[in-house]
VEXPA-883256 format. One record per residue (C-alpha): residue number from 1; chain; x, y, z; residue in one letter. Coordinates in steps of 0.05 Angstrom, whole numbers, plus 5000, padded with zeros to 4 digits. Each point is the difference from the previous one (the first is absolute). Layout:
% VEXPA-883256
R num cadena   c1   c2   c3 residuo
R NUM      A    X    Y    Z       A
...
***
This chain:
% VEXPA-883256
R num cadena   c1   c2   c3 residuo
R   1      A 3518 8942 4655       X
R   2      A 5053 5009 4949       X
R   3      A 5038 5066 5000       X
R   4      A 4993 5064 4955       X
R   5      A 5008 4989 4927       X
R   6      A 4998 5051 4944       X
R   7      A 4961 4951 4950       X
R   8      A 4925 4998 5008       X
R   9      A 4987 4930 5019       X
R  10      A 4931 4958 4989       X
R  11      A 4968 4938 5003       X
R  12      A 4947 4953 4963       X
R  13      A 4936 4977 5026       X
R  14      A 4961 4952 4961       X
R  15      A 4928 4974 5010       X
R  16      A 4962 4952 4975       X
R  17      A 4933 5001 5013       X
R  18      A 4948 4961 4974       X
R  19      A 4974 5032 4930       X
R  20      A 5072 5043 4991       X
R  21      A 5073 5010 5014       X
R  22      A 5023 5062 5029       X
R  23      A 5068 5036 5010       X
R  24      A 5028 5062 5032       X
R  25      A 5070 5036 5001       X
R  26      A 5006 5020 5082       X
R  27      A 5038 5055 5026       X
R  28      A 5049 4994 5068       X
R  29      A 4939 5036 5028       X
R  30      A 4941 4945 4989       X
R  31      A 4975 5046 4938       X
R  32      A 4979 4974 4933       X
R  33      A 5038 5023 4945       X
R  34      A 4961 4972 4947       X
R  35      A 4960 4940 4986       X
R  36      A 4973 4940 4940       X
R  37      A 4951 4956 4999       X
R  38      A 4983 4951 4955       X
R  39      A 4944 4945 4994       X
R  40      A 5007 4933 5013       X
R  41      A 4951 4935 4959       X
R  42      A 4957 4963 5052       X
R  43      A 4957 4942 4971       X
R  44      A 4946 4955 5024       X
R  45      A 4990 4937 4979       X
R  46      A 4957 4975 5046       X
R  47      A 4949 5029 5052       X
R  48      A 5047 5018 5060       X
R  49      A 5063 4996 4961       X
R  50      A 5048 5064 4988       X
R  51      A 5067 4989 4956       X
R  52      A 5052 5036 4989       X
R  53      A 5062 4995 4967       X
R  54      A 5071 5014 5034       X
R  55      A 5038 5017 4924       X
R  56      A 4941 5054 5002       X
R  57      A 5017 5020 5067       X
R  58      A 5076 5011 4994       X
R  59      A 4999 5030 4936       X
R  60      A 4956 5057 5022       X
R  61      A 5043 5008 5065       X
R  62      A 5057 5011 4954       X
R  63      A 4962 5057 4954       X
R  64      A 4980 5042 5055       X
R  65      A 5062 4996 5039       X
R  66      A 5030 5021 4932       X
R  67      A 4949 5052 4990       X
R  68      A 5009 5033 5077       X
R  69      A 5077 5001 4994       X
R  70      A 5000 5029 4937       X
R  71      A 5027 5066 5032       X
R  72      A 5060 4975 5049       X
R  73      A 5068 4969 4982       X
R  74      A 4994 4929 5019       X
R  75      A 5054 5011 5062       X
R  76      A 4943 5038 5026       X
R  77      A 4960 4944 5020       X
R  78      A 5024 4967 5072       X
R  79      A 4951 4948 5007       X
R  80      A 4935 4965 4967       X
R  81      A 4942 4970 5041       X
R  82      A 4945 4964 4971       X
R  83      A 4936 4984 5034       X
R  84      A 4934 4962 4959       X
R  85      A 4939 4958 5017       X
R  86      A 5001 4935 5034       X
R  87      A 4993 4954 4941       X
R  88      A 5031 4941 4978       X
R  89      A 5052 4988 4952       X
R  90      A 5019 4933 4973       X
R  91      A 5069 4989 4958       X
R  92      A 5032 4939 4982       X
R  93      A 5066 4967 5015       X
R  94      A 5024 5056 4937       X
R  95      A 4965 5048 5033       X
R  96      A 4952 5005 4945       X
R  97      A 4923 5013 5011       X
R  98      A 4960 4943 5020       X
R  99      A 4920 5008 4983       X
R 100      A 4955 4999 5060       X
R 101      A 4940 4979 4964       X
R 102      A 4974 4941 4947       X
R 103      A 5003 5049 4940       X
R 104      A 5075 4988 5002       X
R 105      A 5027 5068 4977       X
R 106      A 5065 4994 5034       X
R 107      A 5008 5090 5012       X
R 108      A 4934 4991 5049       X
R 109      A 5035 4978 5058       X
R 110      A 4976 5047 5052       X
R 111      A 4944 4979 5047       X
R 112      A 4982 5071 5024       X
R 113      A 4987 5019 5067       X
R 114      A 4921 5006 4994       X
R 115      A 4996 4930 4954       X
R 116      A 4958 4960 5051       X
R 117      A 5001 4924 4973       X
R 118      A 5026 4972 5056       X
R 119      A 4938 5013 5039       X
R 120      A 4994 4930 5009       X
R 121      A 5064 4987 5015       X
R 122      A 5010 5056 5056       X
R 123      A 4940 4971 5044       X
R 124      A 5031 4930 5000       X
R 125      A 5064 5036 5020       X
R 126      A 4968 5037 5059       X
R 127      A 4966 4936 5014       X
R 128      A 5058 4962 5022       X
R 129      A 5009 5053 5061       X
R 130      A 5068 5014 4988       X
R 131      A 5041 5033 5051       X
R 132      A 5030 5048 4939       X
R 133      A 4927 5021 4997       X
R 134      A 4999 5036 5066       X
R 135      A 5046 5053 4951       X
R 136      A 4947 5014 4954       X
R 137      A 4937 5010 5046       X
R 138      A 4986 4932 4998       X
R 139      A 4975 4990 4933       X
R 140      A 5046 4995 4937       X
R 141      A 4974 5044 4938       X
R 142      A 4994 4972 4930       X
R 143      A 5041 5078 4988       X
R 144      A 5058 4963 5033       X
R 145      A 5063 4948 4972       X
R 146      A 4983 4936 5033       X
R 147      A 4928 4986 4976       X
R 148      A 5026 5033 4918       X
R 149      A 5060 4937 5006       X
R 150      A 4954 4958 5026       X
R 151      A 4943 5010 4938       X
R 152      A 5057 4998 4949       X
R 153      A 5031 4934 5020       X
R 154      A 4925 4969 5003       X
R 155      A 4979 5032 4936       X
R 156      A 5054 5011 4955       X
R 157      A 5058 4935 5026       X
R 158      A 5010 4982 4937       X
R 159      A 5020 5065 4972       X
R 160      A 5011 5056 5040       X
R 161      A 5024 4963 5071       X
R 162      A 5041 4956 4961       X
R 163      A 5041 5061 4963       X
R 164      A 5002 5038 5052       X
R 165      A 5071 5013 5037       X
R 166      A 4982 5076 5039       X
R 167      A 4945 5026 5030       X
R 168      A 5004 5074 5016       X
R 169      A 4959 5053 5026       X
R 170      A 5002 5053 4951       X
R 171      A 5034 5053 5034       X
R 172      A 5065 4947 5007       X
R 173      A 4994 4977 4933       X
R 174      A 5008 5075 4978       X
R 175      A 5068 5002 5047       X
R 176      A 5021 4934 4975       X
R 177      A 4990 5028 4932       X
R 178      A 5042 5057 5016       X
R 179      A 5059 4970 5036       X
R 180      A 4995 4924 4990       X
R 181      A 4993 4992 5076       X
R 182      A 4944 4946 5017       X
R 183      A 4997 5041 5067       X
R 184      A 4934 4998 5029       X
R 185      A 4975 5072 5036       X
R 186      A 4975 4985 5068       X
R 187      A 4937 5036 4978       X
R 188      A 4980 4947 4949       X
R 189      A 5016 4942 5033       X
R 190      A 4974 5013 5082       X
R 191      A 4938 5038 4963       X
R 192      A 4977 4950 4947       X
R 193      A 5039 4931 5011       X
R 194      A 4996 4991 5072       X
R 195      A 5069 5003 5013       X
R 196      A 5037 5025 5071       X
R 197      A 5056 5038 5004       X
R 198      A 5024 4954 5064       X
R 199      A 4971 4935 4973       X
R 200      A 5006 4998 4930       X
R 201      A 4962 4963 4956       X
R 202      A 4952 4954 5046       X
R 203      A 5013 4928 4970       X
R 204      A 4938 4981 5034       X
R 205      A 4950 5047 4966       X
R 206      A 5030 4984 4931       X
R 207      A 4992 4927 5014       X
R 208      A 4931 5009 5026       X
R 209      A 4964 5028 4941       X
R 210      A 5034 4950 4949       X
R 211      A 5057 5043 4980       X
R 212      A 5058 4965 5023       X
R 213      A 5030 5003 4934       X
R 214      A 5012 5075 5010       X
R 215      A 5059 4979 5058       X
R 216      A 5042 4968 4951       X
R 217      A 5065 5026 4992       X
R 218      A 5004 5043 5057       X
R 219      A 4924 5038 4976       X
R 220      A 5046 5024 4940       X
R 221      A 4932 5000 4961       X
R 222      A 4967 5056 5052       X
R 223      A 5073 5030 5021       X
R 224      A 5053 4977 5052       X
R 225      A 5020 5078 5014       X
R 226      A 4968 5051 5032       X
R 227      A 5015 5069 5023       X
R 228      A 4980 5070 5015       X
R 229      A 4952 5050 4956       X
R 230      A 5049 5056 4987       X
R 231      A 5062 4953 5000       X
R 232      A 5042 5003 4942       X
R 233      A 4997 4935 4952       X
R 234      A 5050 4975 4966       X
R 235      A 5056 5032 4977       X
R 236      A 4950 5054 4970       X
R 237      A 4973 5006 4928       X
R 238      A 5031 4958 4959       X
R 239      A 5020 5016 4930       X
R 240      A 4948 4971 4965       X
R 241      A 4946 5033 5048       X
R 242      A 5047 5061 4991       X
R 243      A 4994 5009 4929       X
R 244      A 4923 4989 5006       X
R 245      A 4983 5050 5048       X
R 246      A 5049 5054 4975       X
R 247      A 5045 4998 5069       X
R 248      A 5067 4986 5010       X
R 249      A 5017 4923 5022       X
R 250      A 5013 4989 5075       X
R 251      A 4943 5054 5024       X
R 252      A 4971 4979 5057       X
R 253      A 4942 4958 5005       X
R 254      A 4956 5001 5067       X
R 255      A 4964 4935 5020       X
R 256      A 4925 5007 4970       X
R 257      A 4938 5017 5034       X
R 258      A 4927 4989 4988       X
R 259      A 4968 5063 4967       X
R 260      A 4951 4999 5065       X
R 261      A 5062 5003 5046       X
R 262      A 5041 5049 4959       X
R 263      A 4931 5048 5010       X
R 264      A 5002 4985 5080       X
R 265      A 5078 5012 4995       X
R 266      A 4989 5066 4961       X
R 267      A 4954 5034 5048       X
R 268      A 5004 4961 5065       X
R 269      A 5062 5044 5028       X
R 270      A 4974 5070 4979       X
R 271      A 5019 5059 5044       X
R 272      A 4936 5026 5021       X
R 273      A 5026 5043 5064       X
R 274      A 4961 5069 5001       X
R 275      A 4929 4975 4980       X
R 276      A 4974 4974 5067       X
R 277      A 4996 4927 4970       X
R 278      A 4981 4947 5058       X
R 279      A 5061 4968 4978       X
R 280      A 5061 5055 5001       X
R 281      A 5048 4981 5050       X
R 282      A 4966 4926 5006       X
R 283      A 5038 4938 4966       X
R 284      A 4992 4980 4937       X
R 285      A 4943 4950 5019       X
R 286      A 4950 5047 5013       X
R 287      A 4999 5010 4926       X
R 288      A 4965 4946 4949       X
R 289      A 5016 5015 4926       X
R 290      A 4950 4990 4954       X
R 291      A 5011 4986 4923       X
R 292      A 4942 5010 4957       X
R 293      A 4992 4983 4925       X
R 294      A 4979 4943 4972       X
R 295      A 4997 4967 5058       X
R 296      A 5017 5022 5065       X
R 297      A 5041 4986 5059       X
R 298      A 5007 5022 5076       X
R 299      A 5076 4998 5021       X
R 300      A 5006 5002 5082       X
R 301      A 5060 4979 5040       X
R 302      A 5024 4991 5069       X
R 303      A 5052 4984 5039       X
R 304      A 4985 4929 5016       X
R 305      A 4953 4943 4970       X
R 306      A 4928 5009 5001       X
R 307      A 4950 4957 4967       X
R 308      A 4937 5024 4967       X
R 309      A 4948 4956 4983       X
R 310      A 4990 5005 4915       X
R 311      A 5057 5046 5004       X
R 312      A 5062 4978 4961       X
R 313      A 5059 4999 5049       X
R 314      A 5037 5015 5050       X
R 315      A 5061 5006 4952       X
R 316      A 5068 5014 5024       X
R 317      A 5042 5043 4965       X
R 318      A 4939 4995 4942       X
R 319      A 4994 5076 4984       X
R 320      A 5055 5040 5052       X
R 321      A 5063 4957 5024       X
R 322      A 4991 4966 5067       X
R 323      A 4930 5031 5004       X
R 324      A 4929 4951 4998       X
R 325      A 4958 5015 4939       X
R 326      A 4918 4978 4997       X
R 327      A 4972 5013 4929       X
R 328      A 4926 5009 5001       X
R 329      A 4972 5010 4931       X
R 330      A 4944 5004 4958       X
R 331      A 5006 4955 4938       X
R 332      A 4955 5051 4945       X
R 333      A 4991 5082 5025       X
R 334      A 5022 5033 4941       X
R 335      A 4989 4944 4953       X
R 336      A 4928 4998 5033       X
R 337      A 4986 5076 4992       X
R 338      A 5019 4993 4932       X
R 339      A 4957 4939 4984       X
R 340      A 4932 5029 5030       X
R 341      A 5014 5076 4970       X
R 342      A 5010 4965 4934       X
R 343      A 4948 4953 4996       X
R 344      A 4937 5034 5017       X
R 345      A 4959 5032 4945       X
R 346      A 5009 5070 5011       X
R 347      A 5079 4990 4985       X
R 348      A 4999 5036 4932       X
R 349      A 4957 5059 5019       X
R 350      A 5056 5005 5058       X
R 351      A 5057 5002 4945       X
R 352      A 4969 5041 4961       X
R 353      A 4991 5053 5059       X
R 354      A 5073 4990 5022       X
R 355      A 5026 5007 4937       X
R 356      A 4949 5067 4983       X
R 357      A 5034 5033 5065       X
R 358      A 5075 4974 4996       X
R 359      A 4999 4951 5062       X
R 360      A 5005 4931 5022       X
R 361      A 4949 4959 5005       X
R 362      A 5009 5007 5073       X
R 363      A 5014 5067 5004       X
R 364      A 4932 5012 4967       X
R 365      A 4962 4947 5052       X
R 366      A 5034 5039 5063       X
R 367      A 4966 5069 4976       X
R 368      A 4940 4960 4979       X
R 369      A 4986 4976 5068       X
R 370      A 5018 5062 5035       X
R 371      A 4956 5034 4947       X
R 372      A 4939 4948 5021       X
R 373      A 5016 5011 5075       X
R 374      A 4995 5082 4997       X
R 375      A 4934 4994 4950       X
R 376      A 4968 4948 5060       X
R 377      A 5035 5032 5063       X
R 378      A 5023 4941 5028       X
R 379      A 5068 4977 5019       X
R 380      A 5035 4971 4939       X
R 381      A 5010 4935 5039       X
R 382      A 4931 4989 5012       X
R 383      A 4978 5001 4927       X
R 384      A 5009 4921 4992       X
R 385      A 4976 4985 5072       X
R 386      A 4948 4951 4967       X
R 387      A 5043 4968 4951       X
R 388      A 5052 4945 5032       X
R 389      A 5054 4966 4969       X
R 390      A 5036 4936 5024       X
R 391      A 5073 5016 4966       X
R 392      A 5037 4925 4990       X
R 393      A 4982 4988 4928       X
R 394      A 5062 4962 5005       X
R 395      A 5000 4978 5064       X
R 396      A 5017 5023 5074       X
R 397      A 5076 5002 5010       X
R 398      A 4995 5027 5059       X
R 399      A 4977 4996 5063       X
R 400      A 4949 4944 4983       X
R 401      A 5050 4972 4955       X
R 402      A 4947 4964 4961       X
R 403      A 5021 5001 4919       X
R 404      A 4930 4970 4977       X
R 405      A 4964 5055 5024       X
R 406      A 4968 5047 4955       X
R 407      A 4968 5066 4988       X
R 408      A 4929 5025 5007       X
R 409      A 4963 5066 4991       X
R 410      A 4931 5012 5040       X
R 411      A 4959 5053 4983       X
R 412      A 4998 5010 4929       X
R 413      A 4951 5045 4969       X
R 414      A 4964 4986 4924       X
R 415      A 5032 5065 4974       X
R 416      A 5066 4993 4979       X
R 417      A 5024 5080 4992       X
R 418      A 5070 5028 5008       X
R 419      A 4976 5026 5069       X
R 420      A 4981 4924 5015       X
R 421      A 5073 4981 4971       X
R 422      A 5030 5054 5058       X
R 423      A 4960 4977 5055       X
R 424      A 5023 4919 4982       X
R 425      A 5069 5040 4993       X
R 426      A 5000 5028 5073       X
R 427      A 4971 4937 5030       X
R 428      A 5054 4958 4964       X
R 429      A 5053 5044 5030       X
R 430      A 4966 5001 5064       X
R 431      A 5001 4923 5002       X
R 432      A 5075 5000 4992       X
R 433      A 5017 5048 5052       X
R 434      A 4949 4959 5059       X
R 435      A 5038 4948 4971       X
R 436      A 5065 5031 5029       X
R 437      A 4973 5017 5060       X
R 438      A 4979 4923 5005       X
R 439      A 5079 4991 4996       X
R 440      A 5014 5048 5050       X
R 441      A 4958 4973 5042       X
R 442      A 5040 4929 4993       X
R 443      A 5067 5031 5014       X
R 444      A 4980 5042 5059       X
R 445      A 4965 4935 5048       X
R 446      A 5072 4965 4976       X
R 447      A 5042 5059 5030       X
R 448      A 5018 5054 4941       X
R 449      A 4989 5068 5032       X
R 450      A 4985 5044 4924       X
R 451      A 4988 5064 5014       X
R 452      A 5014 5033 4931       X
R 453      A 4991 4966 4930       X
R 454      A 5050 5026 4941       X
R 455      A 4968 4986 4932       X
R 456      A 5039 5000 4927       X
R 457      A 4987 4958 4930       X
R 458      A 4941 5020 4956       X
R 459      A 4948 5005 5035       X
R 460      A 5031 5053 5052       X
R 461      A 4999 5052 4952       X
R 462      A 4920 4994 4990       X
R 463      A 4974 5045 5063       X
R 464      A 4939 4976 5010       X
R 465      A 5026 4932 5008       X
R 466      A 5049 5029 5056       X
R 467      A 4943 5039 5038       X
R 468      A 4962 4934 5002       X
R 469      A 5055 4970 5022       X
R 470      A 4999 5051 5053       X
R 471      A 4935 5000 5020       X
R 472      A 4997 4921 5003       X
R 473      A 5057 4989 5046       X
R 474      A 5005 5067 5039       X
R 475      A 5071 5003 4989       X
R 476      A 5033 5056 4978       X
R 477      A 5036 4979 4933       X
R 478      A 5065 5026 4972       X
R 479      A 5014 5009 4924       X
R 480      A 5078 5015 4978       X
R 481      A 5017 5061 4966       X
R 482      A 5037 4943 4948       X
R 483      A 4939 4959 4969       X
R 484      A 5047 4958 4970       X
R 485      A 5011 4956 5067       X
R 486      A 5014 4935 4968       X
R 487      A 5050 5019 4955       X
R 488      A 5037 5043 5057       X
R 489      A 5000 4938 5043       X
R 490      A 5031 4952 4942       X
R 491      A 5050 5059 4994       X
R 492      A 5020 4995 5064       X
R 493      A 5026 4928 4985       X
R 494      A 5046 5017 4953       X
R 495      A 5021 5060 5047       X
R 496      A 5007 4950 5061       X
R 497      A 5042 4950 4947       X
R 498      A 5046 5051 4974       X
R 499      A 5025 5017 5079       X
R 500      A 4981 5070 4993       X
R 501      A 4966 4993 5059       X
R 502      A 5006 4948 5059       X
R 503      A 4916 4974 5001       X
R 504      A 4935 5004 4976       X
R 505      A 4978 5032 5061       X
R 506      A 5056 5062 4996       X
R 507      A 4967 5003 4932       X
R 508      A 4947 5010 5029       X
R 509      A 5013 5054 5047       X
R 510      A 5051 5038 4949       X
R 511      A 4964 4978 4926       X
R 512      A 4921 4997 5020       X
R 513      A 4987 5064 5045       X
R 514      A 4941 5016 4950       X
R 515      A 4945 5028 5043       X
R 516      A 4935 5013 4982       X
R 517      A 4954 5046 5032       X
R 518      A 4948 4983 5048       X
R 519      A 4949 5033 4950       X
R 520      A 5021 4982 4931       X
R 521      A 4971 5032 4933       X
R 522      A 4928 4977 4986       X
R 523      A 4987 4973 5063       X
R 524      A 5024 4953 5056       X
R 525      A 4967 5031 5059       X
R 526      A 4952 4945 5045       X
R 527      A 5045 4993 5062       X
R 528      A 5034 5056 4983       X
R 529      A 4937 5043 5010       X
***
């Protein structure tokens, strides 16, 4: 760790996540200073297809880190990290925006993360029974790279493969952007692209799935260089980047994470000594991190390999350097609360009642179904005992693995009242959290030993979807006393880049001792009981 210094020093996470960009000024101390967020276009052309555009993108990256370090001289800032989705970006041999669909506007050139086109395209992939598959629980996801290359050179060869000169995960297009480095972070590339950290880019695989193309010129088009989240890029910001953030040029740049990893990284290595936790004085593995928004993801790691059936992974060095990452995940939770709360009937009745007593929609749901439990005297999770909800209204990412899967609801009543919108509410939330403990499940007969889950994104700051949580996997869960996780953990790139400190994992121990008590405000008690 560097020595004493009289100047206050900080650093800048950003994350972009699928609907907005985010970005927080960070303290020595892991504490956010101050924060931005703007929203970013998404369109959809087609059923299953979600655009974006990476000129959007960047230029609300550079607003809100202008907007956080309003405050601080620009010497102030050591080091920038950016995390963001898994989508795809396409640029030309200019480095100019390439569309990704017929329409032909060239600034939609993002496949996003949760576009699932390539459904087709993945099964014929996992079809072929590639060794590289054995990575990814056996089953490649339309969500990843491969089968989103693989529809755009079938379906768009005349335009879009033919223009085409880089393909980048966003989080290392948002690097590149900053430093000019086509370095790609390990995170991207092992997690989404099926590459090894000891055996590079498997010729084979490429070949295999009719994407030979792709090898030319040393796989310049998908990146020849690799290295380390948290390792500096380039020589820093460079002076264009400079000038459109607001920094100074030559700041350090950390290698890019997934937002999904940045929340593991922000919470997995939390001091929780003094609370009786199963996992205080255990190793890290005894932990999984769970990321919950949108979508959600279950971060685990050990020490060696293991492989988990419809589990993404084992990835080395994926998440935590020289650590093995699997990603469980479920492809809609947040999205999927959002879609059945604001699609039944009684919706307007419940904004009108939210908005009467000065809450959130979910605020007001939680009191109404504790309200309905006290006025019946039965256990709030028994309220929706006859109402059942299958959760993958886009698909099962994980364990089943299955992305044509969809949702169902048994058990609906003719009325459609706001106390039938809280009961469908609860059982929807329900759903998701059995749908966890199905992933547990998975990990455990491979070999994870989980003993505590630690919870950040969105959805960890609405109680009653932690006490569910709770209740469903009789874990104890762990919330930090910083919400903002994932913008800690992309700070902790740029902290790791500017050699303030020596690793992610002494940020860890010295940045991310954020705590939270075994009982937290409004409620997570279950195991704790």
């Amino acid at each position: 760790m560097a020595g004493s210094d009289p100047v206050e020093w900080y650093y800048v996470g950003v994350d972009v996540g699928t609907a907005s960009v985010r970005a927080a000024l960070v303290t020595r101390e892991g504490q956010v200073k101050t924060t931005a967020e703007e929203m970013v276009t998404i369109w959809k052309p087609h059923s299953d297809h979600y655009v974006q555009s990476s000129t959007d993108i960047w230029a609300k990256c550079c607003s809100t880190v202008r907007k956080v370090t309003q405050g601080v001289q620009r010497n102030q800032v050591r080091g920038v990290g950016f995390d963001a989705t898994c989508s795809l970006v396409v640029l030309d041999q200019n480095f100019q925006p390439v569309a990704v669909n017929q329409d032909g506007e060239a600034e939609r050139n993002v496949v996003m993360w949760m576009d699932h086109r390539a459904a087709e395209q993945a099964a014929r992939i996992t079809s072929t029974g590639h060794r590289v598959l054995s990575r990814v629980g056996g089953v490649m996801s339309p969500e990843m790279q491969p089968p989103k290359l693989l529809w755009l050179k079938e379906n768009l060869r005349a335009t879009c493969w033919r223009d085409a000169a880089h393909f980048l995960d966003l989080p290392d297009f948002l690097s590149w952007k900053a430093t000019a480095s086509l370095a790609r972070s390990l995170c991207t590339v092992v997690c989404k692209w099926t590459y090894c950290p000891t055996e590079k880019w498997d010729t084979s695989f490429w070949t295999a799935i009719g994407l030979e193309d792709l090898l030319e010129n040393d796989h310049s088009k998908i990146g020849s260089v690799t290295c380390c989240p948290g390792s500096p890029v380039g020589e820093g910001l460079t002076q264009e980047a400079a000038a459109e953030l607001g920094l100074d040029t030559g700041t350090a740049v950390g290698a890019s994470l997934i937002d999904a990893h940045a929340g593991g990284l922000g919470v997995i290595g939390a001091d929780v000594r003094g609370f009786s936790l199963p996992c205080e004085d255990q190793p890290i593995t005894s932990r999984m991190a769970m990321i919950c928004g949108t979508s959600s993801c279950h971060m685990a790691i050990s020490q060696g390999p293991l492989f988990v059936p419809g589990v993404w992974g084992p990835y080395l060095s994926g998440m935590v350097p020289e650590l093995w990452l699997n990603e469980g995940g479920q492809s809609a939770t947040g999205r999927l609360i959002d879609h059945v709360v604001k699609g039944h009937v009684a919706y307007p009745q419940l904004q009108e009642q939210a908005v009467k007593g000065g809450e959130h929609i979910y605020s007001y749901l939680n009191r109404h179904l504790s309200s309905m439990a006290k006025d019946l005297g039965a256990p709030l999770e028994l309220l929706a005992s006859s109402l059942h909800v299958w959760p993958d209204f886009h698909g099962n990412r994980s364990p089943l693995a299955d992305p044509t899967l969809r949702g169902a609801v048994v058990g609906l009543p003719l009325s459609q009242t706001l106390d039938d919108l809280a009961l469908l509410y609860l059982a929807t939330v329900q759903a998701l959290a059995l749908g966890t403990q199905h992933i547990l499940e998975a990990m455990t007969q491979a070999g994870h030993d989980i003993t505590t889950l630690f919870l950040c994104g969105g959805l960890s700051k609405n109680p009653l979807y932690v006490q569910i949580h709770a209740n469903a996997t009789g874990l104890p869960l762990v919330l930090p006393a910083q919400t903002e996780a994932v913008l800690v953990g992309a700070a902790v790139l740029g902290a790791c880049a500017s050699h303030d400190y020596s690793s992610i994992l002494l940020l860890q121990e010295e940045v991310l001792c954020v705590p939270a008590p075994p009982c937290p405000p409004e409620g997570v008690h279950g195991p704790y009981e």
